[in-house]
N, C-alpha and C positions, 0 to 999 in steps of 0.2 A: 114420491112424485110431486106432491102438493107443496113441500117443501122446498123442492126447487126451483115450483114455478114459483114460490114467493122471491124465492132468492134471487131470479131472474126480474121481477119486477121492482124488485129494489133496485136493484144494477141501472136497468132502464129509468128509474126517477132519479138516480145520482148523476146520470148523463144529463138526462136535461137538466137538471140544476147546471154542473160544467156548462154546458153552452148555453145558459143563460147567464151567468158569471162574465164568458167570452163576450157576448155581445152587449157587457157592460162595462165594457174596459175601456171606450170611448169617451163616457163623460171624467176618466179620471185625469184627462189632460187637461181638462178646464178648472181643476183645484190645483193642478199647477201655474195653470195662465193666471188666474185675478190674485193677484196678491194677498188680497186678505184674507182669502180662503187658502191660499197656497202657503200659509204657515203654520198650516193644519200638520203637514209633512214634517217640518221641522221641530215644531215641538215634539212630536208622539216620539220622532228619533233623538230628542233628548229624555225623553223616559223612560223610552228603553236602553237608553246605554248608563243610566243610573247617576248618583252620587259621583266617581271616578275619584273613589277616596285612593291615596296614597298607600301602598302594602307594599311590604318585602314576605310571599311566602315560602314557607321553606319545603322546599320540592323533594320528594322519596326518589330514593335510585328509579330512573329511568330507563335501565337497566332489569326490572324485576315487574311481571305484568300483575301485580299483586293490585288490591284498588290500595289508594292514596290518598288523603285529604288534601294532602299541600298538592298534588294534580286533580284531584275531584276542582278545588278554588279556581286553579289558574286554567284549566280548559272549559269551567264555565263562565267567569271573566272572558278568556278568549272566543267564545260562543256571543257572549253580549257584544264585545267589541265589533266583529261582525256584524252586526244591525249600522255601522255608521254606514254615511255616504258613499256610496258609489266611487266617485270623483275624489275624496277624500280617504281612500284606504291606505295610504302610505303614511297616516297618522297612526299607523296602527301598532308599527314596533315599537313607538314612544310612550304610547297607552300603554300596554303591556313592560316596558323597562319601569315605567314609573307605577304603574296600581298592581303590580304583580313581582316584579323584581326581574323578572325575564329575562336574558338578552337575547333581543333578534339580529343576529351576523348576514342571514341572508330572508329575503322576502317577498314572494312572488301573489300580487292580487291576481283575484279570478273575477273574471266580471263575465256573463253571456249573459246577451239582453237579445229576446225572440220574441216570436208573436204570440210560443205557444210557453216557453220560459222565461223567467227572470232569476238565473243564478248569481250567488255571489259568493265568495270562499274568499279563504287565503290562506298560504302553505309559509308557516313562519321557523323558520328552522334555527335552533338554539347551539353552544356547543354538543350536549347529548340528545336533547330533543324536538324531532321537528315536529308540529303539531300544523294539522289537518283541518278548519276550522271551518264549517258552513253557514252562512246568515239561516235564519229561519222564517216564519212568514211573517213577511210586513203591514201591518194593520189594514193599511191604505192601499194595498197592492191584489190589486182584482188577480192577477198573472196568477200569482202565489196563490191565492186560493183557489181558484181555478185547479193549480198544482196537484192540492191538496184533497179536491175531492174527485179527483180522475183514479179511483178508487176499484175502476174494473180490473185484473190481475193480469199481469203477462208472463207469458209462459216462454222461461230463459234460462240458458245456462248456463254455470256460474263454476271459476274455480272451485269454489269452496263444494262442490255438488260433484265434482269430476265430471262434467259436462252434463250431466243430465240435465232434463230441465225443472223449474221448480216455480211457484206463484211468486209474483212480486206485485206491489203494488205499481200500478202503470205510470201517476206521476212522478213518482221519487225514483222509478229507474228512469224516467225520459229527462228530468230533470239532472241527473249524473250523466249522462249521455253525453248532456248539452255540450256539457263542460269535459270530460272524460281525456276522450282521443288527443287534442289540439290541445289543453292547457290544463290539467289537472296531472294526469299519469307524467309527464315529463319532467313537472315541476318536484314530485315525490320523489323519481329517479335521480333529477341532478341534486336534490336538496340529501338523497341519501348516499350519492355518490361521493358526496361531501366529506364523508367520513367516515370509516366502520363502523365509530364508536357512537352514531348516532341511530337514537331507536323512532319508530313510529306512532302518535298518537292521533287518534279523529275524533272531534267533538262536533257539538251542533246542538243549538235550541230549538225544541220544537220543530219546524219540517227542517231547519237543520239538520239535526239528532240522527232522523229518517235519513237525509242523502247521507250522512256519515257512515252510519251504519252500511247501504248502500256501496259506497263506496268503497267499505272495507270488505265487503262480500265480494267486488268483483275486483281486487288487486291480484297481480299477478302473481306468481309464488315469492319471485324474486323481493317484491313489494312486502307480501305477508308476511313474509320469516323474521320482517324488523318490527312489525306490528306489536306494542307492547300496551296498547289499551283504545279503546273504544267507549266513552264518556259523553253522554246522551243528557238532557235535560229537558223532562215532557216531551218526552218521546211517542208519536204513536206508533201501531203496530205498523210494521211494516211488509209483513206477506204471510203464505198460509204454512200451516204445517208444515209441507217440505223442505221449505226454507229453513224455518226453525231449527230444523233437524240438522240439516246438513251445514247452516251456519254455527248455530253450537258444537257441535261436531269438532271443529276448531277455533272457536273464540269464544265461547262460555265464560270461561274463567277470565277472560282477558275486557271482557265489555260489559260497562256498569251503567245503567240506565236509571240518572236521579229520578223521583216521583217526588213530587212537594203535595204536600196535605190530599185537598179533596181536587185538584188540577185534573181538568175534565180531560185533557189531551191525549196523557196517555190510555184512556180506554177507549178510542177510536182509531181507525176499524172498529166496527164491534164482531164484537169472537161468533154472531150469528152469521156474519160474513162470511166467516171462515179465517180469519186473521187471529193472529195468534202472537204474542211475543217471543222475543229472543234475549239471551243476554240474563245477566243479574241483576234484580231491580233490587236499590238501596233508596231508602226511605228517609226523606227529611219533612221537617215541618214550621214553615216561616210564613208566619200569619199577621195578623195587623198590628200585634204588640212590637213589633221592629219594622216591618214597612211604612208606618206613616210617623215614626223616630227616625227617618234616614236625615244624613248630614248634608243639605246642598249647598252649601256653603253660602255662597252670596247672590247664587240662582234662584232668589226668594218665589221670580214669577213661576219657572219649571216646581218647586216644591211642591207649590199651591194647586197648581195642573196634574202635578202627579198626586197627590193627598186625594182631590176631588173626582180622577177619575178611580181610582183607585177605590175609594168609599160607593162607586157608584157599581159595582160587579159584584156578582155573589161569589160564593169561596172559589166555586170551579174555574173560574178565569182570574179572581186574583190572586189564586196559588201560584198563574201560569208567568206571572210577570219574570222575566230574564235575572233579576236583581233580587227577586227571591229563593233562585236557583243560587248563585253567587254567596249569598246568605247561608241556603242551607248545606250546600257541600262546605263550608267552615267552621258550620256547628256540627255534623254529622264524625262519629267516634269509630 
């Protein structure tokens, strides 16, 4: 009894935190209006999207839901690429042919922009594989966190559940919602209708990771029977026990959830919540002896911004960086 009520009054100060998130989502149009402030946005989205060294990787049967390095690299690349532009996501099969090897034949952006959302994705479809890709949360973006701590569960059911119902975390399913009906599910269907011979993967950084996963919980069989991996990078939990159960159930084997070093990410929820993980968590570790040796070529100003915020975090959030992920699924055996 006593433990519920606590559990109840946590619930109730993660609300109001949410709506006071909400009702500070006002002043972030005025770091877009003044110029000199409004290039706060544009740096932080060149340091999240890294280096953008040149790679050919070489990709495992996409055919075979086994995990992969050469797809652990190229769907957390394609998790990073994600963080660009809004306005500029059609630069994204180019990124991806040139720092990956990739080739994108067809490519359909997702963009939903709400008062209570701000999704972003894209469905980049190869000859064998089409990949699923979700932005995660953006520094400067009150929405997204908001997102992220609307953290009371909703009770839904899910293929994967045979319709019973099961917890989820309330943002990351309102957040798939958004985008679901009208522009994500069609864009899987025509991209799979494409060809037999093409398989399914979903990634996502951080609350990326979360709608990814998400998203592959609520595909529809037709959908799920191509699913060949689910590729997470700081991921948090995303629902209680029941989910776990009945999403493992059938994608266990098939969904690999990077952790980098001490990255605070994935251990919220916390499990007193009631949250619990899914999936297989493989383990990598890229710390400051390769992130502040990254190559920025003639971006000397971005380096400099990246070195000093970077220096300025402790491990828990500079584990979390995008381009530490990309690092350690290439070192990861």
């Amino acid at each position: 009894m006593v433990e519920g009520t606590r559990r109840r009054l946590d619930i109730e100060k993660l609300r109001g935190l949410r709506q006071r998130l909400e009702r500070a989502r006002s002043p972030m149009s005025l770091v877009r209006a003044v110029p000199s402030i409004g290039l706060l946005p544009h740096l932080a989205n060149q340091i999240i999207l890294g280096p953008q060294d040149n790679r050919t990787i070489a990709i495992e049967n996409p055919a075979n839901g086994n995990y992969g390095r050469g797809k652990a690299e190229l769907l957390a690349k394609a998790a990073q690429l994600a963080y660009d532009d809004s306005r500029a996501l059609s630069r994204v099969p180019g990124a991806l042919k040139r720092q990956t090897g990739f080739d994108v034949v067809e490519f359909s952006p997702i963009v939903a922009k709400k008062e209570d959302t701000d999704i972003q994705a894209f469905v980049a479809a190869g000859e064998q594989m089409v990949l699923c890709v979700f932005r995660g949360t953006e520094p400067l973006n009150l929405v997204d966190w908001a997102l992220d701590f609307d953290v009371v569960p909703a009770e839904v059911p899910l293929p994967l559940s045979r319709g019973r119902k099961v917890h989820i975390h309330e943002g990351f399913w309102r957040g798939v919602n958004a985008v679901w009906d009208k522009h994500l599910l069609p864009a899987l269907q025509n991209a799979l209708a494409g060809s037999t011979g093409r398989f399914l993967y979903f990634a996502g950084h951080s609350l990326g990771g979360a709608l990814a996963m998400v998203a592959a919980a609520r595909a529809p069989e037709d959908v799920l029977d191509r699913v060949r991996g689910v590729y997470t990078m700081g991921q948090p939990r995303v629902g209680f026990a029941d989910f776990a159960e009945a999403y493992d159930r059938v994608l266990l084997e098939r969904t690999f959830r990077l952790a980098n070093g001490e990255d605070i990410v994935p251990s919220v929820p916390l499990q007193a919540m009631d949250y619990v993980h899914s999936g297989l968590e493989v383990e990598c570790r890229v710390g400051p002896d390769v992130m502040l040796h990254l190559d920025w070529g003639r971006r000397c100003a971005v380096r400099m911004l990246h070195d000093s915020v970077y220096r300025l975090f402790p491990p828990a959030i500079e584990d979390h960086f995008p381009e530490a992920y990309v690092r350690g699924a290439r070192a990861v055996v």
